[in-house]
N, C-alpha and C positions, 0 to 999 in steps of 0.2 A: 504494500500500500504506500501508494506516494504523496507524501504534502506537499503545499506551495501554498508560499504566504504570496497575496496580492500583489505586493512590491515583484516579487520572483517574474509573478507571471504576465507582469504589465513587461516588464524587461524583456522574456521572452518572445511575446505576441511582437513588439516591437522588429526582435531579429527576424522572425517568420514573415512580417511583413516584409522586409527588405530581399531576405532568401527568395519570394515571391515575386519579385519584381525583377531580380535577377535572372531568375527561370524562367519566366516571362519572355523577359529579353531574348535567354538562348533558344526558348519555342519560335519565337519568329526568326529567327537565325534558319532552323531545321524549315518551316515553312516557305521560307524564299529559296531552298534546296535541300543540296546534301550536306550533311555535314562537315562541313571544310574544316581542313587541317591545317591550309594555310593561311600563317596567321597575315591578315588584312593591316593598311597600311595606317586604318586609324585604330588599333589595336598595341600601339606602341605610342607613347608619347610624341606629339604633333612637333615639339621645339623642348631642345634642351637649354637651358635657361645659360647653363654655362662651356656648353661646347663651345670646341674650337672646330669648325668647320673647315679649317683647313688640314687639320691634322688627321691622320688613318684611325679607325677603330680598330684594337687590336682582336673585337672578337669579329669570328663568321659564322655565317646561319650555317648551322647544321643541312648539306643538302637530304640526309636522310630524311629528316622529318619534310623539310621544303618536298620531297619530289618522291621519294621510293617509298615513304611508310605510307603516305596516301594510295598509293596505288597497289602496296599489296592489300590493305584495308578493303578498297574497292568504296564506290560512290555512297554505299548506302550503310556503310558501316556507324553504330551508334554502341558507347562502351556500354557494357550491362555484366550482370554477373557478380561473383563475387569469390575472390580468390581463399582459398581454403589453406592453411599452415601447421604447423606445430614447431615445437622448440623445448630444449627441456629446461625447465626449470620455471618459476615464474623470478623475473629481477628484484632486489631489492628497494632498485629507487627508478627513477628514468632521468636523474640528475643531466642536467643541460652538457656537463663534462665527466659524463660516465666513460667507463675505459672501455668497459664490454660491447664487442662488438654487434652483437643484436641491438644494446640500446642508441647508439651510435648510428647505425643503419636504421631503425626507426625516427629518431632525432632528424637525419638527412630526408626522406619520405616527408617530411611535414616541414621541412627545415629548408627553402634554395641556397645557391651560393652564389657571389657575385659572376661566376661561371660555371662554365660545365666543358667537361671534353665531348666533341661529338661520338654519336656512337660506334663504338670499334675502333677509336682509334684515341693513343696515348700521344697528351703533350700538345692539345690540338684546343682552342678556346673559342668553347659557341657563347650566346648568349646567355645570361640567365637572370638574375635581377638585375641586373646592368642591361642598359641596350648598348652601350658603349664605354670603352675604358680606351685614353689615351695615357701615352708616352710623352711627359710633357718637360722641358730643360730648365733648370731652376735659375735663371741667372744671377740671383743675389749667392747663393750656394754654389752653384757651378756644379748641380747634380741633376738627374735625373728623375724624374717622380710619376706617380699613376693616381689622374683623375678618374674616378669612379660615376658616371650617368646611372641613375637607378629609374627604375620603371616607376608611375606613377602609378594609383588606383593598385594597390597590391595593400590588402589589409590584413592582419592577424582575427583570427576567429574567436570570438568571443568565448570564455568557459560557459561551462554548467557545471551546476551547483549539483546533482547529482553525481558527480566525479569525485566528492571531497566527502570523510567523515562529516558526522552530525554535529561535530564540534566547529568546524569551519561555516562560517558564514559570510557569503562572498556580499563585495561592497558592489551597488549598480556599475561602479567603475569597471568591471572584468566580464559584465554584462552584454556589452556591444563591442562591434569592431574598432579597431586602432590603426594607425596606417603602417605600415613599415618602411622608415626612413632610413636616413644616412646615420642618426643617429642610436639606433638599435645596431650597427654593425659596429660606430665607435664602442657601445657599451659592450658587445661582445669580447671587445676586444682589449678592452679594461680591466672585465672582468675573470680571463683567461690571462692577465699579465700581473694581477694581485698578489702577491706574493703571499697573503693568508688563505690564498683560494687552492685546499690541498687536493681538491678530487683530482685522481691519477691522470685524467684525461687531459685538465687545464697545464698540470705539469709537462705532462708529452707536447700538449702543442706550445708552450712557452721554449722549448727548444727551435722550434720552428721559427718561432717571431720573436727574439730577442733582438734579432738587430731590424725591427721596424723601430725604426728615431722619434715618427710620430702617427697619430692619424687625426686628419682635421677637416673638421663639419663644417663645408662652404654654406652650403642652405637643406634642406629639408632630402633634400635628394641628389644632392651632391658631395663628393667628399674625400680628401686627397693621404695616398700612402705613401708616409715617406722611407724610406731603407737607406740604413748605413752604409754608406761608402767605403770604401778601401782601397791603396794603393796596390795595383797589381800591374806586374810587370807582362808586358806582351811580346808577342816573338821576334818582334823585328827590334826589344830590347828597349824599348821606351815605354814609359809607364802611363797609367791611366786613372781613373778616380769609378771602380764600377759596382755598382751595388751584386749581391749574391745572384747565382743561376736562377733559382728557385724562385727570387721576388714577383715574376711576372705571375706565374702558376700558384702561389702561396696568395698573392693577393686575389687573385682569382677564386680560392678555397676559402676567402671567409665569409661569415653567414651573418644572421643577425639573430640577436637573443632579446626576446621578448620583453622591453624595458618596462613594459605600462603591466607586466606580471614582478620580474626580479627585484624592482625597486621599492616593490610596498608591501606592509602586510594585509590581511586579506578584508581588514576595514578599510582600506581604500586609502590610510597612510603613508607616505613614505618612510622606510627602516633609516633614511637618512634624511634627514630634515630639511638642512642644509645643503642643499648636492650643486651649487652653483658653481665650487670650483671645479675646472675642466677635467684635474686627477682624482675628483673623489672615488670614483670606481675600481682605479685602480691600487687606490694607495688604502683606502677605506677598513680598518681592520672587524668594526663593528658590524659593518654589513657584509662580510666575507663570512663573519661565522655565522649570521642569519642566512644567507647565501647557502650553506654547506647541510641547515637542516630547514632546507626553504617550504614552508609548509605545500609551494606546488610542485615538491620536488618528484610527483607520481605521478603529473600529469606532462601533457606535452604540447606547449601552445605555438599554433598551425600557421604557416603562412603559402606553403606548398603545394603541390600537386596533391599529393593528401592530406587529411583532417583526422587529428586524435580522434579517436570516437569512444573513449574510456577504455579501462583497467580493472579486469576483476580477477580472484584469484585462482583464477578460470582462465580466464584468455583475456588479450590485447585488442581492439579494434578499430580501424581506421574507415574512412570513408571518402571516394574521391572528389576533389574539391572542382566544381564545378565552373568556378571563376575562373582558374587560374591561366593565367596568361596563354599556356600553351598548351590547346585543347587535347594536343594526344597524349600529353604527357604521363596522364594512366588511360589505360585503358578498358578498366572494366567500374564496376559499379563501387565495390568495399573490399576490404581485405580481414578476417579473424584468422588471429594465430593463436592455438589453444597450446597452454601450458601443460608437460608431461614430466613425470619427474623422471621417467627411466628412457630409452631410446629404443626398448622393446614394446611400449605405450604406444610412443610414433607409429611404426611400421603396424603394430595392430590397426590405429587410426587407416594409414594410406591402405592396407589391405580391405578392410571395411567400407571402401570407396567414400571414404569424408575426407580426403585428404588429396590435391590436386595433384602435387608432386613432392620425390621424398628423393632426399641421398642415400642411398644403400649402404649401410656398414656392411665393411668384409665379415665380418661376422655371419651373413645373414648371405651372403649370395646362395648358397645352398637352399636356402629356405623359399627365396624368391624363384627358383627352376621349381621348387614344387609347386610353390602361390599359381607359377603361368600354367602347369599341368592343371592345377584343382577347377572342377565342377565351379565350385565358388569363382572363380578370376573370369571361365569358360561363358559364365552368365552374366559376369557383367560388361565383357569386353563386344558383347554385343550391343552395347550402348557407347564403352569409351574403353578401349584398347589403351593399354602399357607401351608406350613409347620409352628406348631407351638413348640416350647419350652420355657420352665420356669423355672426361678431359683430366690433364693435371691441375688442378687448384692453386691458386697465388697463396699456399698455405704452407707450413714449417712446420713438426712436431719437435722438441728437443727437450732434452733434462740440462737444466741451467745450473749449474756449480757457484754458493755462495762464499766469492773468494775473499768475503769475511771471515770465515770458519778455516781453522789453520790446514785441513786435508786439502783445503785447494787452491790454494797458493802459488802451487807449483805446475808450470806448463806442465812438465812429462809426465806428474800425478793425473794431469787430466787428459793426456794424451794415454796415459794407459788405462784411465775407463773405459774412453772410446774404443779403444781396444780390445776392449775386456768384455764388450756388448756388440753381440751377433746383430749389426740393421739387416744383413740379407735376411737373416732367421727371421724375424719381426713381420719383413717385408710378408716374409713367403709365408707365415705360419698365420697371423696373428691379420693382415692385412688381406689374404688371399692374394697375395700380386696387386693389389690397388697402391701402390705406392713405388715412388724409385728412390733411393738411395742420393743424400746430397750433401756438398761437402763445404756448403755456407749458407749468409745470410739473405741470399737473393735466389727469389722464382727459377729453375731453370730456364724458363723460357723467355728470362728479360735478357737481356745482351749485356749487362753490367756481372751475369754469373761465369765464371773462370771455369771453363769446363776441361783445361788443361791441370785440373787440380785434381789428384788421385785420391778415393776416401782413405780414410786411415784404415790397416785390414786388422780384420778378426784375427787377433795372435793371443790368447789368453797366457804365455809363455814372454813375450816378449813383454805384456804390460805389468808379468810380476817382475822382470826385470829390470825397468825400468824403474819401479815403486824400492825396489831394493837399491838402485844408485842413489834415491833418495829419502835413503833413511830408515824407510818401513819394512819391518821382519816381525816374524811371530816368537815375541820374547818369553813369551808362558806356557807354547806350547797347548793352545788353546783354541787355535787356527784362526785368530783375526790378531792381523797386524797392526805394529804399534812403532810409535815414533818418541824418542824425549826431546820436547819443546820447551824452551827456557826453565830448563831443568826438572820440568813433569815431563811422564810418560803420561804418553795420550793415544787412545786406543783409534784404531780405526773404525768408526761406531759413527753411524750419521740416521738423522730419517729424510724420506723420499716424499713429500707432499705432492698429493695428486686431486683429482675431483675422484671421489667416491664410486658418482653415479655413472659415470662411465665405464662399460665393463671393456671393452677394446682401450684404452686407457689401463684402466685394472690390470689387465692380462699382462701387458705390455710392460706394467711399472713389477707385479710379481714375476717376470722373466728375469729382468735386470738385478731383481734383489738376488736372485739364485742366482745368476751369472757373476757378479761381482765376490759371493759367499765362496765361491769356487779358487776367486784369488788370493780370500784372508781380509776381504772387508764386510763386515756388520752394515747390512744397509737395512736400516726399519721402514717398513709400508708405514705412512700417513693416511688416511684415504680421508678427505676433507670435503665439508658442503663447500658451494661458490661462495657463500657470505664469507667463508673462512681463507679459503685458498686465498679472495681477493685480498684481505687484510693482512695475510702472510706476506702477499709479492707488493704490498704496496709499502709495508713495514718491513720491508726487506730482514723478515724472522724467520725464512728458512734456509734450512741446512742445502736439499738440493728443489726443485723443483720442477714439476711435468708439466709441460703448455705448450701452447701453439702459437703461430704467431698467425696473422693474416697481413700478407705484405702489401704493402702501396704500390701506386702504378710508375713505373718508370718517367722521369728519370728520377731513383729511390734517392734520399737521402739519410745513411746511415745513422746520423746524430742522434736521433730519438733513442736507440738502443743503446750504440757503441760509447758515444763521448765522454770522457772522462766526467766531462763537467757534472753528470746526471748519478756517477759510480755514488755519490753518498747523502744522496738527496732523496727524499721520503715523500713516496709516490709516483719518484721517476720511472721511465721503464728500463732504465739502463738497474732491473735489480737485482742481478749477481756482482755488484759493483765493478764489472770491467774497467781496465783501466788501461792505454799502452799508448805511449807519446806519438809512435810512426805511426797509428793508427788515427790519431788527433791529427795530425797534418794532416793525414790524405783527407777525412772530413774535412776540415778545415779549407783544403784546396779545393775540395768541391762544391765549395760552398760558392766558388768564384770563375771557376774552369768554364769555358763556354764551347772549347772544341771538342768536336764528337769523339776524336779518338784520343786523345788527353784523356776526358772523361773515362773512355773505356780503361783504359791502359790503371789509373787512378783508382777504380772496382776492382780490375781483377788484381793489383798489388794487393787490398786491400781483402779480397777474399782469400788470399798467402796467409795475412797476419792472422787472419781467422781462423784459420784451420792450421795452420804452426800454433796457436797459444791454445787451442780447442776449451772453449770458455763452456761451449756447449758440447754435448753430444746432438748434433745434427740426427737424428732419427730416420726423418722421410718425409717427403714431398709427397700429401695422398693423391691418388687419383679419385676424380668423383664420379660416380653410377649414378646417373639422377635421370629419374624415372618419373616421366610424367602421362598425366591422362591424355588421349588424341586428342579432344578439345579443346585442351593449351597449342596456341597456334606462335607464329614467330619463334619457336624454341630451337637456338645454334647458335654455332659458335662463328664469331666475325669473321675472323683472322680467313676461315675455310670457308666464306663466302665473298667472295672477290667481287663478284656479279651485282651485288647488293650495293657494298659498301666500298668499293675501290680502294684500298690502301690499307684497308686494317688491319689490326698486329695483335688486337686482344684477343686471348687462346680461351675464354671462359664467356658461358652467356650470360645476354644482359636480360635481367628478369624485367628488366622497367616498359620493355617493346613486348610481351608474352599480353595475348587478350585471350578470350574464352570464347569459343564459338558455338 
């Protein structure tokens, strides 16, 4: 049974009426045709208040969407449907700067960025909230900087007051739309350079933007990023003043964070009173830790191609937002993704036919040749047929050694784990063949991975020997070995922190414990919920730890991980505290290198130091089985469609072009 106080529902009636005039709008859209996908020239702000007309726009229209997605759509196509999910676990928060990648990829769904890459193809800048970003020359500075053109009429979606505890009573202010200005990106980015603002994700991307100098609000939709400059010398020996590789694309990547929510509490107060000076966001320690337990830290407020649609401990749901600038940008009706805590849940779901498409654990391919033999699969594939595709994943499994703890310290101690642990076995046993073997921190298939680099081999002999040049032997005759550190003996005794509910995970971290038992080292199973693991790797309080990484799009920039600078800072994701000088320069030169084979040359040294110091046990690069219903239509991979998309290089498909027919 639902209340609503009078105030609630005059606020509401209000948005219904506006959602109503909007639909409106888009019915006589559909009435004068079909429904066009190309977006109309008064569909884009008429005059940008502070272009320079003579200067280029660094972005380009995507001709995908301009020309080939309308046409495999066909004239009469209208989005409908509603995309069906699962995931396990349900998250703890939906914090604006969660590290987890579900919340993160939800976040971006409801969240634009001042760009986008076109589809299938890296390092390439369409529009997105911007209709234009120039390159403009500072002449009091003698640098270079990016003006930022934002779209007008782009609003954030009003909350509801059923999204929140009973305890929470929202102010009419969170009631109605808000615009999204230039200054919701400055505030994002305030509030992501706070130095009180600990959640793990703000720390990651403050690696990123440490050397933006400033960012400054011209007028409501316009707004300029400055990057630190550096002397860098060029090849013909004379120097130059150039801000980082990355500036263009980084500026590009950022979003805006909902100020008319993060700014106040939920009477409609500001948590800062005062907010006139320009750093209060970022300097602000009072509202960082309001920030950190933000009573709408469970919601997620929309300005995107989709729309929060609440959080139950149930499932997630979105809804596509029918304004949004760029009418294909989803293409069906809603999205629910229902929470499971085991990964045997899922595949019950996808087999049950509720579930539109699922990634296969190796686990389970045996099970799926029965599923397609079974009566069961036989009667429903007469409605929607099991489609499958496969690719390698822009994904990393590894055990990360915390070289706080004195066992790992030493390169050859961690060069003889790796040694000491069978990845072929893993591959083959544990994986079924869905994985390949890799011997750093980058995709195989970006061009910055050293494939001239041989993995370290399975010698369980050679890594006890190793461990014996440094020091460790079994002094009691009790078969774990032991070392005397500033005059204790210290056993070789660690635990292995992993997620629980993963049993491929599971399997994989009880192989290692046996494996490692076999050389004289004591490895204890952790088996940990997510709330825990995350608080381990962000309090960097484990001994070794099991995870994955999901890698960015080329061109990668190590720092996030590797830099020293991040080895002893709490929340970074540098948290095994790595640390090695030659590895700081080559970041560091990357941060400014602009020639393609430089660059290269600069990765693959830099995947040497990586696999000489082995910080990780590099595991496997999985391959994905993802299996979808025939009525998921647009499902492949770019790269392997040339015809489509001319030029593309991404090896993985984009869910965002998949509609339901």
């Amino acid at each position: 049974m639902l209340y609503w106080s009078s105030l609630l529902v005059e606020a509401d009636l209000k948005v219904i009426r506006t959602e109503i005039n909007q639909i409106k709008k888009e019915l006589d859209r559909f009435e004068q045709g079909s429904y066009n996908p190309v977006k109309k020239e008064n569909d884009t702000p008429s005059a940008i208040s502070k272009a320079d007309p003579k200067l280029p726009n660094l972005l380009t229209e995507d001709p995908f969407y301009l020309k080939t997605l309308p046409k495999l759509l066909g004239k009469d196509f209208r989005p409908s449907g509603t995309f069906h999910g699962a995931g396990l676990g349900k998250p703890t928060n939906l914090h604006p700067f969660s590290n987890w990648s579900n919340v993160s990829g939800w976040i971006g769904l409801c969240t634009p960025n001042v760009s986008k890459f076109e589809i299938g193809k890296y390092e390439t800048f369409a529009p997105d909230m911007a209709v234009k970003v120039e390159e403009r020359f500072n002449e009091t500075t003698k640098t270079k900087e990016f003006w930022v053109h934002l779209r007008q009429n782009v609003f954030w979606q009003p909350l509801k007051p059923e999204w929140f505890a009973n305890q929470v009573e929202l102010s009419e202010h969170f009631l109605k739309k808000h615009p999204v200005n230039a200054h919701d990106f400055k505030f994002f980015y305030d509030a992501m350079m706070n130095p009180q603002v600990y959640e793990s994700g703000a720390v990651a991307l403050r690696t990123f933007y440490s050397d933006v100098e400033s960012i400054e609000v011209v007028d409501d939709f316009t707004f300029i990023v400055r990057w630190r400059h550096e002397e860098v010398k060029l090849a013909d020996g004379t120097t130059a003043f150039k801000p980082k590789y990355l500036s263009k694309q980084l500026t590009g990547n950022l979003r805006p964070l909902a100020s008319f929510v993060y700014k106040y509490f939920p009477d409609g107060k500001k948590i800062v009173e005062d907010d006139q000076d320009p750093e209060t966001y970022r300097q602000n320690s009072v509202w960082a830790q309001n920030f950190a337990e933000h009573w709408a830290k469970n919601i997620i407020p929309s300005c995107g191609p989709w729309i929060f649609d609440g959080m139950t401990d149930r499932q997630i749901r979105f809804r596509r937002n029918p304004y949004f600038y760029e009418p294909l940008a989803v293409l069906v009706e809603a999205s629910e993704v229902d929470f499971k805590e085991t990964p045997e849940a899922v595949w019950q779901l996808f087999k049950s036919n509720q579930l539109d498409s699922y990634e296969v654990r190796p686990s389970q391919l045996n099970e799926l040749q029965e599923f397609l033999n079974s009566p069961t699969y036989l009667e429903q594939a007469k409605n929607a047929s099991i489609q499958q595709l496969k690719y390698l994943s822009r994904v990393y499994s590894y055990i990360g050694w915390n070289q706080a703890k004195p066992y790992f310290q030493s390169k050859k101690v961690r060069q003889a784990l790796t040694m000491a642990i069978d990845r072929q076995r893993i591959i083959r046993q544990n994986l079924n063949n869905l994985g390949v073997e890799i011997t750093g921190p980058f995709s195989p298939n970006s061009p910055s991975y050293n494939h001239a680099i041989l993995p370290w081999p399975y010698d369980p002999l050679e890594a006890k020997r190793l461990l014996e040049e440094e020091g460790w032997a079994d002094r009691d005759g009790n078969g774990v070995l032991s070392k005397i550190i500033n005059g204790n003996k210290v056993a070789f005794r660690f635990k292995l922190t992993y997620y629980v509910k993963n049993p491929t995970g599971k399997a994989i971290c009880e192989y290692i414990s046996t494996a490692l038992k076999e050389i004289g080292i004591d490895c204890q199973l952790n088996g940990v919920d997510l709330t825990d693991l995350s608080a381990a790797f962000d309090d960097k309080s484990f001994d070794a730890i099991a995870l994955g990484w999901s890698l960015g799009a080329p061109p990668e920039d190590p720092k996030q991980l590797w830099h020293s600078s991040g080895s002893k800072e709490k929340g970074s994701s540098n948290a095994i505290g790595f640390a090695n000088a030659e590895a700081d320069k080559i970041i560091d030169a990357l941060q400014f290198e602009s020639d393609h084979k430089k660059r290269i040359a600069l990765y693959h040294r830099f995947g040497e130091i990586i696999h000489e110091e082995a910080p990780y046990v590099f595991l496997y690069a999985p391959k994905t089985l993802f299996l979808y219903r025939s009525y998921l239509q647009n499902v492949f991979i770019p790269a392997e469609r040339q015809d489509l998309i001319p030029g593309a290089n991404m090896a993985e498909p984009d869910s965002s072009i998949f509609w339901i027919k």
